[in-house]
Each structure stands twice: as structure tokens, then as C-alpha cells.
N, C-alpha and C positions, 0 to 999 in steps of 0.2 A: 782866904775866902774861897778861891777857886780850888784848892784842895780841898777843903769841906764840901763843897757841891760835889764834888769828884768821887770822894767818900759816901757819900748821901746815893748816888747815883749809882755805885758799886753796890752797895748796901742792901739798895731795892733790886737792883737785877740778880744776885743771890737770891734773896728773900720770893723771886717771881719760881727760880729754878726748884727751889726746895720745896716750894706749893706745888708745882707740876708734877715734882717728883711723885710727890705725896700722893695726888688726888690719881696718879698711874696705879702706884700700888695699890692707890683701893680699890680701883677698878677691878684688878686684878686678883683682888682679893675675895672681892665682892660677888664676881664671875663664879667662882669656885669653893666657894666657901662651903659648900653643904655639898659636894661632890664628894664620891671615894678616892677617886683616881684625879682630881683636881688639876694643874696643869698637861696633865697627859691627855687631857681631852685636847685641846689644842695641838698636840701632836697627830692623836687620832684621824681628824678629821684630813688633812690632807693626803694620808694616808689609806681612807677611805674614796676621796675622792680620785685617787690614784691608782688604786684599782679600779673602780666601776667604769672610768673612762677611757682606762685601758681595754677593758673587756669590749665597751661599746662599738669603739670608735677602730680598736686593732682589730678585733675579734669579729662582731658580729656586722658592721658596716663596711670595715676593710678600708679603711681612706688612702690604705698606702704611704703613710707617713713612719717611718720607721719610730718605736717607740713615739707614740702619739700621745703617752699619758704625759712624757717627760717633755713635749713640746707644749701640751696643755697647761701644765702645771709651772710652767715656768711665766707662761704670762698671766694665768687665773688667778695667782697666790697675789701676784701687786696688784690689781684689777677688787682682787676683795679687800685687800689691809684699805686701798682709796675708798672705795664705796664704803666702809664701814667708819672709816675716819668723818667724811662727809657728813652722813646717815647720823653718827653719835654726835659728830658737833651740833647740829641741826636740832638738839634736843638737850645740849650738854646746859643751856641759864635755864630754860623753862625747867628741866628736871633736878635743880639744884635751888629751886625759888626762895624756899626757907632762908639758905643760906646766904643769896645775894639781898635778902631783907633784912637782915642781921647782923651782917658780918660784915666791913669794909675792907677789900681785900682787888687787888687787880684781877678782873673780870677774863681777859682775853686769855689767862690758864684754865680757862672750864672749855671754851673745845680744842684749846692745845692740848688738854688733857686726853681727848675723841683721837686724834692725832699719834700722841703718843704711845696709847692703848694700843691701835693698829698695828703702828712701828713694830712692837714685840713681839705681838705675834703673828708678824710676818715673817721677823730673825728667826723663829722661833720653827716656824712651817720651815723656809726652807734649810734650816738646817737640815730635818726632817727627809725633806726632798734629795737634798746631799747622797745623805747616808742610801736610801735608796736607790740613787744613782750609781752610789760605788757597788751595792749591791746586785745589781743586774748587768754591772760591768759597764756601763755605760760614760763614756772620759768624757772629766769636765775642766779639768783644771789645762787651763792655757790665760794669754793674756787678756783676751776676750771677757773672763770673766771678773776683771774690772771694770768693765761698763757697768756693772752693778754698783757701786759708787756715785757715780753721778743721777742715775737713774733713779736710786732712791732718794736722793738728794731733791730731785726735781719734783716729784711724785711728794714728797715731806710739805715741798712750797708751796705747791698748785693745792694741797688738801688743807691746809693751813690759812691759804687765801680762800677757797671755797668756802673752808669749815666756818670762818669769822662772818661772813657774807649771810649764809644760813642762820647762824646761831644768832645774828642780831633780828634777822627777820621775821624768824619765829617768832619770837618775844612778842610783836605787836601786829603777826599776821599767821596765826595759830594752823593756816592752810602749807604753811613753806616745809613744814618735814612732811606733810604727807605728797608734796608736789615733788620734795628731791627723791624721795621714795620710787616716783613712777617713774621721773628721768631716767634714774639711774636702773633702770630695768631697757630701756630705750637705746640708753649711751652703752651699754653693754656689748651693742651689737655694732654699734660703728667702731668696734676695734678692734684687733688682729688675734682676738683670744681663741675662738673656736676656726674659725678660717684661720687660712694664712696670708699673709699681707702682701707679699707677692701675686696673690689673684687680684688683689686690687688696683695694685702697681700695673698689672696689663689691662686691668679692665680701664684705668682711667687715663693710663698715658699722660698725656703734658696738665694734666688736670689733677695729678696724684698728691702736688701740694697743699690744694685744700683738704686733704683728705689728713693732712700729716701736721696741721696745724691744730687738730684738735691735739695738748698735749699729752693726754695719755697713748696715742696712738704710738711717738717716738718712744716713751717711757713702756711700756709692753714690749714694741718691738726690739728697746735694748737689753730688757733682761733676759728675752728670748734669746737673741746674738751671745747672751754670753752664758745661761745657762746651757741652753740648747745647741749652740754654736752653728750647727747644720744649716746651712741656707738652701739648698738643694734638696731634690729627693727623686729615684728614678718612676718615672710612671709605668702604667702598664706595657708600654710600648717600648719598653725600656730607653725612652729621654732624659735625660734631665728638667724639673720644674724648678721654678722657684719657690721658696716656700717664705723667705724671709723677703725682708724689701731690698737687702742690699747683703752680698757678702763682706763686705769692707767696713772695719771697724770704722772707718773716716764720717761713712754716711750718721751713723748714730750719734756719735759726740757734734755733729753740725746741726744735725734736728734736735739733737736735745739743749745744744744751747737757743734753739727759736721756741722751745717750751718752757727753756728757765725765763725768757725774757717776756714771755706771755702771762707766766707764774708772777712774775715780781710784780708787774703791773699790776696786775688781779691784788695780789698782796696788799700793796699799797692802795687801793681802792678798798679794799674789806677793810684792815686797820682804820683806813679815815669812817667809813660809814659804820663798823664797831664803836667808834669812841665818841663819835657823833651819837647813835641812840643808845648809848649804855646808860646817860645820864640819865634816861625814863625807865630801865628796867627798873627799879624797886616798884615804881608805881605800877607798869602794866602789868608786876608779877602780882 
């Protein structure tokens, strides 16, 4: 008997993975389906946004950040796969209502699906980013850049426990995607994407950890550390600034284990309160 439960239990968690799989590709299918150039839009766009930022911010503002697009782009790329993961979960039962009235099928793969979407075409930018990098000669490859490992790792959990949070809310409070909407234009700015987080690290001093509890803050500033690597930069004056929070891989795998732990909690709170009102989606859909 407890092998057949075993079985039963393997069975459906397959059966949950090859629906996610699924409802990814359609997404993705879906996205681009009447395009000419179809996934290379998604290549495109970082690549667009990798020039204009470059221009603005080397070019005509001058911030003094050596390659400023490749410092931008390495924490804006995670920064939008999160927002967008959120954003899509936030809409992924209401926008699939047919099918949660029709179909009986485990619910919490429609904003895994939001989730998953993101995932790819974040692989997907920075590879993008890569190639560009090696193109402008700019070295990436050191140990540094496996803090990208945990970092998305982290960033996967925190959007996955948001995304479930959202996506049940919606359902029976039609105001929750256009409210994550605004946050996430708000939370944008308490994080280390267009500044650098070393300005904030002297502006706040012994106060800098609340600042770092928010968890995409650690999560930004590791893919920064290891994209970017640079944590200095000379100023005018020719000193050294800070740019990053810390030049020591040490610091980011420590703040990012206080984000995975912040993630999980959240997690586990969205799962309870998802499975708690999923039993009314068919009706409020």
C-alpha cells in the first residue's frame, strides 16, 4: 500500500511538471506566433536596451561608471524576468477562467507557468548580454560568476511565493494586478538597478540592513558581483568609489541566504493561502 501511494504521488508530480512544461511553451508560442523574426525578439530587446543606456548614461550624462550599460543590464535583466513573473502570475487563473471551469487539473502550475515564462527569457537575454560582453572585450568569466546560481535560484522562490499570493487574490479582489502593477513601478527604485548600492551602503551606514532585507536587493546586487564583477570605480578626483555593496563574494552568498529564508516563508504562506481559496475559483471565475 505504501508503494502505491508512492507511485500515486510520483505520478501526479510528473503529471504537475509536464503541465508547466506545456502551458511555458504555449506561452511562448503564443508570444510570437504572428511575429516574423519570433524568438529574436526577445534577444532584441536587451540588446536595444543596451545600447540606449549606454549612450545615456556613458555618453550624454557621463555617470563615470566604466561600461555603465554592462553594469545596468546585469541587474535590470533579473529585475524584469521578477516583475514580469509577478505581473503574469497576478493574472495567470483569471486569464485562463474557461479552463479552471472545465477542467480539473492542479491550479498552482498557471502562475508557475508566469514564473517559468520569465525564467527563459531571462536565460535567454543574458546569454545575449554574454556574447556582447565578449564582444566589447569586456571579462566575465571568473568564479564570481556563479553567484548567478543561487541568485536565480532565490529570485525563482521569492516570485513563485509572490506570484501564488497575487494570483489567488486576484481571483476574488479584481483590484490585486492593477495594485502589483503600481508597486512594482515603486519597488523598482529601492533597488540597486539604476544607482549603485554602494551609495546606499554610505548613505545608511549601521541602518544598511534594512535596506538589504528587501530580497531582491541581495538578489540584483549578486548578479551584479558576478556579471559585473567591478565593485569600484575611479571618480572624478581620481578615488576610488564604491559601486557595489561589497567586493567579497562572502557578503552575497550571506544576504542571499537571508532572502532564501525570507522567500521560503513567503512560499509557504502563498501555497497555504493558494490552496485555501482555490476551492472558490470556479465560482468567483
Amino acid at each position: 500500500m505504501a508503494a502505491n501511494a508512492a507511485l500515486r504521488t510520483s505520478n501526479r508530480g510528473r503529471v504537475r511538471w509536464e503541465l508547466l512544461a506545456q502551458l511555458v511553451r504555449k506561452d511562448l508560442k503564443v508570444k510570437y506566433q504572428d511575429s516574423t523574426l519570433g524568438f529574436f525578439w526577445s534577444l532584441a530587446n536587451p540588446l536595444l536596451l543596451f545600447a540606449v543606456y549606454t549612450f545615456v548614461f556613458q555618453v550624454v550624462f557621463k555617470s563615470g561608471i566604466p561600461h555603465f550599460g554592462v553594469y545596468l543590464m546585469s541587474g535590470l535583466l533579473i529585475w524584469t524576468a521578477f516583475q514580469g513573473s509577478v505581473q503574469g502570475a497576478s493574472g495567470s487563473v483569471t486569464g485562463n477562467a474557461g479552463l479552471v471551469r472545465k477542467v480539473p487539473f492542479p491550479l498552482p502550475v498557471l502562475p508557475l507557468s508566469a514564473v517559468g515564462f520569465a525564467a527563459v527569457h531571462y536565460i535567454l537575454q543574458v546569454i545575449v548580454l554574454f556574447i556582447v560582453m565578449l564582444a566589447i572585450g569586456f571579462p566575465f568569466f571568473g568564479f564570481s560568476l556563479f553567484l548567478l546560481i543561487p541568485a536565480i535560484a532565490v529570485a525563482v522562490i521569492f516570485a513563485t511565493a509572490l506570484g501564488m499570493i497575487v494570483a489567488a487574490l486576484n481571483v476574488r479582489y479584481r483590484d490585486t494586478a492593477h495594485l502589483v502593477e503600481v508597486t512594482m513601478i515603486a519597488w523598482f527604485w529601492l533597488n540597486p538597478v539604476v544607482y549603485g548600492s554602494g551609495l546606499i551602503r554610505d548613505r545608511l551606514h549601521e541602518w544598511f540592513w534594512l535596506y538589504m532585507l528587501n530580497p531582491m536587493a541581495p538578489v540584483i546586487g549578486a548578479c551584479q558581483r558576478a556579471i559585473y564583477s567591478t565593485a569600484y570605480y575611479p571618480d572624478g578626483a581620481g578615488q576610488r568609489k564604491l559601486l557595489l555593496e561589497s567586493a567579497g563574494i562572502g557578503f552575497y552568498l550571506e544576504w542571499l541566504g537571508v532572502a532564501l529564508g525570507v522567500s521560503l516563508v513567503l512560499l509557504a504562506f502563498g501555497r497555504r493561502l493558494f490552496r485555501r481559496l482555490s476551492g472558490d475559483f470556479a465560482e468567483e471565475l
